[in-house]
C-alpha positions as CSV (number, residue, x, y, z in Angstrom):
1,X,12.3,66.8,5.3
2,X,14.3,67.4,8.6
3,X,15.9,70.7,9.3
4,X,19.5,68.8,8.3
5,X,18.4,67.6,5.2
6,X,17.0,70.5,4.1
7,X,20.6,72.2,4.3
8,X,21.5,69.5,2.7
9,X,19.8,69.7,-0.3
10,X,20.1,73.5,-0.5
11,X,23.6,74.0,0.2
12,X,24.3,72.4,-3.0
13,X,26.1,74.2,-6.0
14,X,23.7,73.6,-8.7
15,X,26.2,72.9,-10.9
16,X,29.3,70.0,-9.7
17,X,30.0,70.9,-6.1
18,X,30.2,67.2,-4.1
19,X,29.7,65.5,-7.7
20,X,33.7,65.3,-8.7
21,X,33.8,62.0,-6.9
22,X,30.6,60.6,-8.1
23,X,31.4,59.6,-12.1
24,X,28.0,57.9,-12.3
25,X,24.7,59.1,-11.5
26,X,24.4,59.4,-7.8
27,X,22.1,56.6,-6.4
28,X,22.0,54.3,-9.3
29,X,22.7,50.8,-8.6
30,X,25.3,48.2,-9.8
31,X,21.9,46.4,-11.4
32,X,20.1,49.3,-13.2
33,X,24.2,50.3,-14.6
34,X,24.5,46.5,-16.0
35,X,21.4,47.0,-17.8
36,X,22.0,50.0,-19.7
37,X,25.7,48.6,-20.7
38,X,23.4,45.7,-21.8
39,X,21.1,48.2,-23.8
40,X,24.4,50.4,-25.1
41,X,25.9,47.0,-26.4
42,X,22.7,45.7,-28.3
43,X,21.9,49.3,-29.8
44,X,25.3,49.0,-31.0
45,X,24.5,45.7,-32.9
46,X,22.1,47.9,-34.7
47,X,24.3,50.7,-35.9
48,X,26.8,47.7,-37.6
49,X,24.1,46.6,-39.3
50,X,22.6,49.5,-40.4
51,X,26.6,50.9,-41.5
52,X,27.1,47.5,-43.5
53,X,24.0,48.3,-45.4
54,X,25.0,51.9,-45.9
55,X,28.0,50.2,-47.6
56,X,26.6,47.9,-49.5
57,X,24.6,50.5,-50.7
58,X,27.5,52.9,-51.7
59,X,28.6,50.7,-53.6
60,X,25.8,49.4,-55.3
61,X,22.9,51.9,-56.1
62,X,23.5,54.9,-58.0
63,X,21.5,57.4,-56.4
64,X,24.2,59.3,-54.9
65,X,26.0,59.7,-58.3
66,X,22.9,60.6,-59.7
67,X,22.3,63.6,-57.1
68,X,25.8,64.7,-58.0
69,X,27.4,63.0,-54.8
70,X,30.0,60.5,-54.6
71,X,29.9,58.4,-50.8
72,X,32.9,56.4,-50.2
73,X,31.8,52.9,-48.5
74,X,35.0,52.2,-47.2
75,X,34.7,54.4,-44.2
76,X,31.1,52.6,-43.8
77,X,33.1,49.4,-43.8
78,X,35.6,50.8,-41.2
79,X,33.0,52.0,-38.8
80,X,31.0,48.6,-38.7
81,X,34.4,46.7,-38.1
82,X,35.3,48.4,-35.1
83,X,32.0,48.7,-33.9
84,X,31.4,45.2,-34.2
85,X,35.0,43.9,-32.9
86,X,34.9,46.7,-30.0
87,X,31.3,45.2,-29.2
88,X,32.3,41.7,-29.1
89,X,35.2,42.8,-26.4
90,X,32.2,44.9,-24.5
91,X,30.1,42.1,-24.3
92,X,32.9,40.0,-22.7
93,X,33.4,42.2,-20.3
94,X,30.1,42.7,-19.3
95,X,29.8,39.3,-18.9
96,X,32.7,39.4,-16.5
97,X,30.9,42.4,-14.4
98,X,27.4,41.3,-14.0
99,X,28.9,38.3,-11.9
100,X,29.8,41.0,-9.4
101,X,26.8,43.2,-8.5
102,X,29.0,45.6,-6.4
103,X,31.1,46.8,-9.1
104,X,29.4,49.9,-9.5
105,X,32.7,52.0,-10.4
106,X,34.2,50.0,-12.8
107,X,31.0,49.7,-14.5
108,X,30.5,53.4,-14.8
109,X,34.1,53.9,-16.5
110,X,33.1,50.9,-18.7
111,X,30.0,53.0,-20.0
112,X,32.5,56.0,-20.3
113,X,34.3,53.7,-22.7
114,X,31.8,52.9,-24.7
115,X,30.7,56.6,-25.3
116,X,33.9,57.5,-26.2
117,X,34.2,54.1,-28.8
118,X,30.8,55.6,-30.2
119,X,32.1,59.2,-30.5
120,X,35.5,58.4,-32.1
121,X,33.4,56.0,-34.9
122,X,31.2,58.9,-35.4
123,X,33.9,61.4,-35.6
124,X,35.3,58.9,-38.6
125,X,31.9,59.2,-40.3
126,X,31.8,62.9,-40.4
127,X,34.9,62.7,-41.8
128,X,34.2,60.3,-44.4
129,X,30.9,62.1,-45.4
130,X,32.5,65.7,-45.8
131,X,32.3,67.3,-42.4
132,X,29.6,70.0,-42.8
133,X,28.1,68.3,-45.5
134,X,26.5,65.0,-43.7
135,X,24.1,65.0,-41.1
136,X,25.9,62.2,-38.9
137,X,26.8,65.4,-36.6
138,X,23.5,65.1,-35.4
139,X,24.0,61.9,-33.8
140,X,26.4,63.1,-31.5
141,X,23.4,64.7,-29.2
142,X,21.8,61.8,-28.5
143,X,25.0,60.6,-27.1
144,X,25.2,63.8,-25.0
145,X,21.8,63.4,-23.7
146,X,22.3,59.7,-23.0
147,X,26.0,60.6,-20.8
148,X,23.8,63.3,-19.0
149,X,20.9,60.2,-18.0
150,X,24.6,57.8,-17.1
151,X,26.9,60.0,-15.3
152,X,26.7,62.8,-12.9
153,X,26.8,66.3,-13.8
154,X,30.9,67.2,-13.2
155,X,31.3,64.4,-15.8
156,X,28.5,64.8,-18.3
157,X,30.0,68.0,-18.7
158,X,33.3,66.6,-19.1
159,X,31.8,64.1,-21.7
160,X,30.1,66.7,-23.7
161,X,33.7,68.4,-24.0
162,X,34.8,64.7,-25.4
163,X,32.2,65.0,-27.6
164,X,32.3,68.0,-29.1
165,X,36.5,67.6,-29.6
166,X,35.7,65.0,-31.8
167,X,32.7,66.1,-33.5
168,X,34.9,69.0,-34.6
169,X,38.3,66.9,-34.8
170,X,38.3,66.0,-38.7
171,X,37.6,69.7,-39.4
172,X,40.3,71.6,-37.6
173,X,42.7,68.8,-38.7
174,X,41.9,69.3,-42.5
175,X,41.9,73.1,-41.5
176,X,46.0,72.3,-40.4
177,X,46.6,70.5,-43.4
178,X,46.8,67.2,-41.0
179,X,44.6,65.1,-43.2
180,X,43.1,66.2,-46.9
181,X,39.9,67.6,-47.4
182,X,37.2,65.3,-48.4
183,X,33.8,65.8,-50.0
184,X,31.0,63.9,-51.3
185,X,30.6,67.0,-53.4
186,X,32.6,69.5,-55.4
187,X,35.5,69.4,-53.1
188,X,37.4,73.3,-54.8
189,X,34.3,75.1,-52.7
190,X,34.9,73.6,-49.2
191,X,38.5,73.9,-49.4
192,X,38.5,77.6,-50.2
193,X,35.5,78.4,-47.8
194,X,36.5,76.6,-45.0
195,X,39.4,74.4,-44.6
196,X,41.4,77.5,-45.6
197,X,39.6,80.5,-43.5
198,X,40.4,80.4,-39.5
199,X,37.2,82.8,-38.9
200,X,34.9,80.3,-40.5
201,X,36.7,77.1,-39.1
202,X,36.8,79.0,-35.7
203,X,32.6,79.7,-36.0
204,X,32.3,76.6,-36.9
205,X,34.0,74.9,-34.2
206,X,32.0,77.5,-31.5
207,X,28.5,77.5,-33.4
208,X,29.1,73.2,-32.8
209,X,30.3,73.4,-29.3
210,X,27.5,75.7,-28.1
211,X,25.1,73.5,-29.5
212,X,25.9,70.8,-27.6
213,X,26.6,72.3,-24.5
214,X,23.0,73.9,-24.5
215,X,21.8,70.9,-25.2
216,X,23.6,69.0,-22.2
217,X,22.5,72.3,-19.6
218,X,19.2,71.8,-20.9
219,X,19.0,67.8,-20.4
220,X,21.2,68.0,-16.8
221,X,18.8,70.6,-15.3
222,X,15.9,68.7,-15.8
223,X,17.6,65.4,-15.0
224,X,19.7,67.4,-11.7
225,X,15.6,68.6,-11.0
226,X,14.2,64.9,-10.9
227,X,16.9,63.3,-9.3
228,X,16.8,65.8,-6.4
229,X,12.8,65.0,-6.5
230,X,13.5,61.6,-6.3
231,X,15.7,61.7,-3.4
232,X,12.7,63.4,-1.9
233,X,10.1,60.6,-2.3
234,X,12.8,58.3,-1.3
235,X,13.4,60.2,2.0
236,X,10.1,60.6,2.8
237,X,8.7,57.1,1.8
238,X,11.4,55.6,4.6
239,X,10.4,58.0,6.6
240,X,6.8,56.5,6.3
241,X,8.3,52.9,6.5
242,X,9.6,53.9,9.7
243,X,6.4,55.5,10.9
244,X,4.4,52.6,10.0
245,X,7.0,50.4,12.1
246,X,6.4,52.6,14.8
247,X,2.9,52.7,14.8
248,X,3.0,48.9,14.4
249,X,5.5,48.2,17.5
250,X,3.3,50.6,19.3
251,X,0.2,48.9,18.5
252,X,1.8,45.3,19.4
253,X,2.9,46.8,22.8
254,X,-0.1,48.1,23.7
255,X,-2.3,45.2,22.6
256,X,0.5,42.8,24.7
257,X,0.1,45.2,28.0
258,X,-3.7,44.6,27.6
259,X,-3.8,41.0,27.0
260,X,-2.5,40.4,30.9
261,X,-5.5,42.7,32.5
262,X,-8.1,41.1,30.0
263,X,-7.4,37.3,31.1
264,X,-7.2,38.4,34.4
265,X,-10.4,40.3,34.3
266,X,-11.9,37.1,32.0
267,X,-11.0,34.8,35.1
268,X,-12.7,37.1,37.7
269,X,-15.6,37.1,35.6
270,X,-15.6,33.8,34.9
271,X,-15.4,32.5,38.5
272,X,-18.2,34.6,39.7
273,X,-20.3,33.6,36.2
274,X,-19.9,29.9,37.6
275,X,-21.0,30.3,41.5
276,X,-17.4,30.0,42.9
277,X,-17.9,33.2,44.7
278,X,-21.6,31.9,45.5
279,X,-25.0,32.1,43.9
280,X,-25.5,35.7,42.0
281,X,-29.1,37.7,41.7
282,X,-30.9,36.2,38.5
283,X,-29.9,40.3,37.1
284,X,-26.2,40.2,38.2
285,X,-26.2,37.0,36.5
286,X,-27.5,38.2,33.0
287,X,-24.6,41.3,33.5
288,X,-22.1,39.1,34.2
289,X,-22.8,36.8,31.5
290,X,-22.3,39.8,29.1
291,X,-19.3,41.2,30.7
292,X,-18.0,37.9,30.2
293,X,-19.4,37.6,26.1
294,X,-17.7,41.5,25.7
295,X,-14.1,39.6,27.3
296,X,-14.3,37.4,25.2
297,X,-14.4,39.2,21.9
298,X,-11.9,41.7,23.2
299,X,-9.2,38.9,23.3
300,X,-10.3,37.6,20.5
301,X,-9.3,41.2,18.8
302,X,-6.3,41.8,20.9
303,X,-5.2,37.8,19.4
304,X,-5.8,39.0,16.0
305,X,-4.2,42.2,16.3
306,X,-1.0,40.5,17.5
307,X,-1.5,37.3,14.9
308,X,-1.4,40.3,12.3
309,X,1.4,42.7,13.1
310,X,3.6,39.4,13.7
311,X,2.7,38.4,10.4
312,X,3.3,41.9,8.7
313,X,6.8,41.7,9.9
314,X,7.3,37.9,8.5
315,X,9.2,37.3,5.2
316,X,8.4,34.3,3.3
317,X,12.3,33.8,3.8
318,X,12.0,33.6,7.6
319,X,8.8,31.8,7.7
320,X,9.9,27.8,8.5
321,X,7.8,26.4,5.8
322,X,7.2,22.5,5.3
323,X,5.6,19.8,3.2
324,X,1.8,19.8,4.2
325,X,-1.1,18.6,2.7
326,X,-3.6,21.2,2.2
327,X,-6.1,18.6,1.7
328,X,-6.0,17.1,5.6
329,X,-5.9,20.4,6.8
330,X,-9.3,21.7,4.6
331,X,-10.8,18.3,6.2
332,X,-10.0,18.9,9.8
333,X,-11.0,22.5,9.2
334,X,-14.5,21.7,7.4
335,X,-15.1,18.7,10.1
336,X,-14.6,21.7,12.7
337,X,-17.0,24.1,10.9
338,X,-19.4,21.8,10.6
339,X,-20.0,22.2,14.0
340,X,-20.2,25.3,14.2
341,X,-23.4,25.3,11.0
342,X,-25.4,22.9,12.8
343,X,-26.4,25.4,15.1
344,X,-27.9,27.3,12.2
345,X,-28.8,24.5,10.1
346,X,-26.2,25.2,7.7
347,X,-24.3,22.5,6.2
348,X,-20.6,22.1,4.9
349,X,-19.8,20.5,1.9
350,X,-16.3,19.0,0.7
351,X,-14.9,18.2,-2.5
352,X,-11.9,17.4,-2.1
353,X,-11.7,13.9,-3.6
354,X,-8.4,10.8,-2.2
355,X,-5.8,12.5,-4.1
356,X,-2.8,14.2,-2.1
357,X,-2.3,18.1,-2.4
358,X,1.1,19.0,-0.8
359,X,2.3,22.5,-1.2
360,X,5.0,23.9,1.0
361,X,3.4,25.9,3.9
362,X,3.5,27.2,7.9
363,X,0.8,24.4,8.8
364,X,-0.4,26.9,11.8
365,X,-0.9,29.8,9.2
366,X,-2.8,26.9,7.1
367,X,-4.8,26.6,9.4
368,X,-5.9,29.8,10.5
369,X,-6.5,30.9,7.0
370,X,-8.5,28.2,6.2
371,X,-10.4,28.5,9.3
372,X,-11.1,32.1,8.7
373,X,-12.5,32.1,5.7
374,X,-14.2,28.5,6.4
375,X,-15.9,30.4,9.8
376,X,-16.7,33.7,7.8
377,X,-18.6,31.5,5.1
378,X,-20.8,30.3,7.4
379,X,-21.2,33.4,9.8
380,X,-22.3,34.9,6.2
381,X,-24.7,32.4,5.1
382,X,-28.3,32.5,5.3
383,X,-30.1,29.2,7.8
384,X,-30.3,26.3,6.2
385,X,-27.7,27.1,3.7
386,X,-24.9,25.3,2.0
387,X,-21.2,26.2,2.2
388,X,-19.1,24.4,-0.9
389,X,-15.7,23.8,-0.7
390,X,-13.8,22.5,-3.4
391,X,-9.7,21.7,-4.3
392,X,-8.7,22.7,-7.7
393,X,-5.7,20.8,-8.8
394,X,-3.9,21.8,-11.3
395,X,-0.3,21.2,-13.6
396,X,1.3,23.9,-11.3
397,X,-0.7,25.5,-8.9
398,X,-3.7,24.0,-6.0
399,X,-6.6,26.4,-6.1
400,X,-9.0,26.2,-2.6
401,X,-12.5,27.7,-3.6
402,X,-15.5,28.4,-0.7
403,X,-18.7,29.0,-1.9
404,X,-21.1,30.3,0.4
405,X,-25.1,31.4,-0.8
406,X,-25.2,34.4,1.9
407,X,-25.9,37.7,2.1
408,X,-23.0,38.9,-0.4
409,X,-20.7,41.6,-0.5
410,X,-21.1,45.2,-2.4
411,X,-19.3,45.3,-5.3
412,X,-18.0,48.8,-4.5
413,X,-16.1,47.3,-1.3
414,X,-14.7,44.2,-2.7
415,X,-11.4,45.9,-2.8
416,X,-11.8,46.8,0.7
417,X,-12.7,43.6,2.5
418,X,-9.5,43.0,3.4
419,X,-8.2,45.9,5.0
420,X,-8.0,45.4,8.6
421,X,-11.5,46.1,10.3
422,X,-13.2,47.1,7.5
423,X,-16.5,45.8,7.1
424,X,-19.5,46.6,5.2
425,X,-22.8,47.6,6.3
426,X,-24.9,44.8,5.6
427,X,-22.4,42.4,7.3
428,X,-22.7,44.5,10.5
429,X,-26.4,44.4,10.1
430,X,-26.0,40.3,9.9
431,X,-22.8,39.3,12.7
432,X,-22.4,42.5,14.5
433,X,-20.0,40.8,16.8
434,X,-17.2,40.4,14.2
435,X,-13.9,41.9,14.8
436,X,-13.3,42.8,10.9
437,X,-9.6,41.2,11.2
438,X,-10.3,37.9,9.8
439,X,-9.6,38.5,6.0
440,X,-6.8,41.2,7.0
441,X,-5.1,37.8,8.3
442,X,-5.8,35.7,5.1
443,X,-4.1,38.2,2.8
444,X,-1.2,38.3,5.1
445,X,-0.5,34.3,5.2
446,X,-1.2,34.2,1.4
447,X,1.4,36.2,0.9
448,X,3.8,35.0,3.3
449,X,3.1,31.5,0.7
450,X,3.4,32.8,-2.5
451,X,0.0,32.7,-3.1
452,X,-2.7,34.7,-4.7
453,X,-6.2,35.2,-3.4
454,X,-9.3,36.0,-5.8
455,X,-13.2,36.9,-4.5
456,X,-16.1,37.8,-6.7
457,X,-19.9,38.4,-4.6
458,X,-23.2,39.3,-5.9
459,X,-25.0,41.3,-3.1
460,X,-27.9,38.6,-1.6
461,X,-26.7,35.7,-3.6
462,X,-23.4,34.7,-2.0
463,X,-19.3,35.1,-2.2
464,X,-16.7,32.7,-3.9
465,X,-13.6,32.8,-2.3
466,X,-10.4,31.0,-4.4
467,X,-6.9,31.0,-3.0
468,X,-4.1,29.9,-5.3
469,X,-0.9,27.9,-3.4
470,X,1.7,26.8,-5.8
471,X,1.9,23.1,-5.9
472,X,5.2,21.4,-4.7
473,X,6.8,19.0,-7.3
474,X,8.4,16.0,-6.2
475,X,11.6,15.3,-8.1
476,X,11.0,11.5,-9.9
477,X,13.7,9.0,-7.2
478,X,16.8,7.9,-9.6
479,X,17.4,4.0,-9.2
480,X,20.1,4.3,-6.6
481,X,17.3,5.7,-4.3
482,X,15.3,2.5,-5.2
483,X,18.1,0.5,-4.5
């Protein structure tokens, strides 16, 4: 972290200094809000059903007279009504926010609503199952943990207040007389005990109010701990984005400032390689031949270092993409690489059949992705071998598989083949004069497509190579284009 971010983060009050102004949690977005209202509102579907049961079964089975109890199912019956008609207004207006993604405020005091609807339906079950005497009290935490996860701390704290005033609420207002004292037991006890004594209404109240408030310093430490973490990561995972543009642009730059010197210097060598300066010593011949080969695959890796970065810095969305068939450009690629076997007596076979296979592509990418792998198939193969290639066409997708019978690839570096000159031993043993940048380009043009690329090898035996487009549907022509 830089010196100014690291007074930042530590002149902060641990507790609400800076957060008064933030009512949600700092750095959440309008999306990941809309999806826990979404989440609040279903849950909420589950608590109406689960309060009509409890009527139904207040009404119907006897165990609580049994036990000695007696459960009123009308305050059941209260609860699910306005937790299902306050739901049906939620989900209205959730509808209404999720059309605008930048809403991030109102969405935040629309979660505040909700908790509140939650905590006054729960502050009317307490009441209807005796105060003290039912466990719904319990419910209120996960509330207060949940308000700790969806606001910032300032107003977690204010919503555990909330909370805890109405988790409390039915018993200081039998305690004034406000509303009678109910039971689902002997009611003479309670009303004696603690309706009618301050100190134990008081401890009551406190023993309640501390609970919860542990509770929510508990949760908002830990949560105030990973937030600040995550802010970290996030800081310093731009700040690697940013190196990693760097070092790219750098790269780009440098490769660009040698390209000039290299053509130049290919030229001079070229000229004297061909007897334009006159006739060279059989020796100075042979030397400049090689300085010459060595040019040669030098562009060739400055070209493929520029090819890449451009392409690491493409979008699919910036990429001008058109209808092409992928089975002319396999042909004209195989016819090309069939040229290049000869030399070693290896031949090229295509299956690709009469039928069309348009998906939407960059044809130039097409090209040099098919010519790649095409070109490393046959640099691969053993003499006199046999490189398949095949077209795969399917409901949705087009699948190009190249089948070669070489030397393989380890299994251990088949997830490494196409990292950017990476290249295993045994393939530097066979074409030494590789610049290891070939697949590094394939996996960039597959993704700029959509696409997916699978390989499986067996060292010795040969590599299948099978690259997934998806295939571009033409919409059926309605009779007024016929006509």
């Amino acid at each position: 972290m830089s010196e100014a971010e690291t007074q930042s983060v530590q002149g902060r009050n641990p507790f609400f200094a800076g957060e008064a102004d933030h009512i949600c949690e700092e750095g959440m977005r309008a999306t990941e809000m809309s999806e826990r209202s979404a989440w609040f509102i279903q849950t909420r579907w589950i608590s109406v059903i689960l309060c009509s049961l409890a009527a139904i079964g207040a009404t119907q089975l006897p165990l609580g007279r049994m036990a000695g109890c007696t459960i009123d199912f009308r305050y059941f019956l209260v609860v699910s009504t306005l937790l299902a008609g306050s739901n049906l207004i939620y989900r209205r207006l959730a509808k209404a926010m999720v059309a605008d993604p930048s809403a991030k405020r109102p969405m935040c005091r629309f979660l505040a609503v909700q908790v509140v609807t939650d905590f006054i339906n729960l502050s009317i079950l307490t009441y209807g199952l005796g105060g003290v005497e039912t466990p719904v009290l319990i419910l209120f935490l996960p509330h207060i943990i949940l308000v700790t996860l969806f606001f910032s701390r300032f107003y977690s704290f204010i919503m555990t207040w909330v909370g805890t005033l109405f988790a409390t609420l039915p018993m200081l207002l039998e305690y004034q007389g406000i509303i009678p004292t109910l039971s689902i037991f002997d009611t003479a006890r309670k009303v004696a005990r603690i309706s009618s004594n301050p100190v134990i209404t008081a401890g009551y109240t406190l023993g309640i109010a501390a609970a919860y408030l542990v509770c929510w310093y508990l949760v908002s430490t830990i949560t105030a701990s990973l937030r600040l973490r995550e802010q970290e990561l996030e800081q310093a995972y731009a700040r690697l984005q940013l190196l990693a543009q760097e070092k790219s642009q750098v790269t780009l730059r440098a490769t660009h400032e040698l390209k000039a010197p290299f053509a130049a210097i290919k030229s001079y060598v070229y000229t004297l390689r061909d007897g334009y300066c006159g006739a060279l010593p059989e020796k100075a011949q042979a030397v400049v031949v090689r300085i010459g080969e060595r040019c040669d695959l030098l562009m060739e890796k400055i070209s493929d270092i520029i090819h890449l970065s451009n392409l690491r810095t493409a979008t699919p969305a910036s990429s001008p993409l058109a209808e092409v068939d992928l089975g002319a450009v396999v042909g004209k690629e195989v016819e090309e690489t069939r040229l290049i076997g000869q030399v070693r007596s290896i031949t090229v076979q295509l299956q690709a059949g009469e039928v069309n296979h348009p998906i939407m592509a960059a044809q130039e990418h097409l090209h040099t992705l098919v010519s790649n792998l095409l070109r490393n198939a046959v640099n691969y193969s053993k003499p006199g071998g046999v490189v398949e290639v095949a077209l795969d066409l399917r409901e949705r997708h087009i699948v190009l598989h190249i089948q070669d019978h070489g030397i393989g690839i380890p299994t251990e570096h088949l997830d490494k083949i196409f990292d950017e000159h990476f290249r295993s031993n045994n393939a530097v043993r066979h074409n030494p004069n590789s610049s290891g940048m070939g697949l590094a380009l394939v996996k960039e043009i597959v993704r700029l497509h959509g696409g997916d690329i699978q390989v499986s090898s067996q060292l010795g035996e040969g590599s299948r190579f099978s690259v997934t487009f998806p295939r571009l549907q033409h919409q059926p022509k309605t009779g007024d284009e016929h006509g």
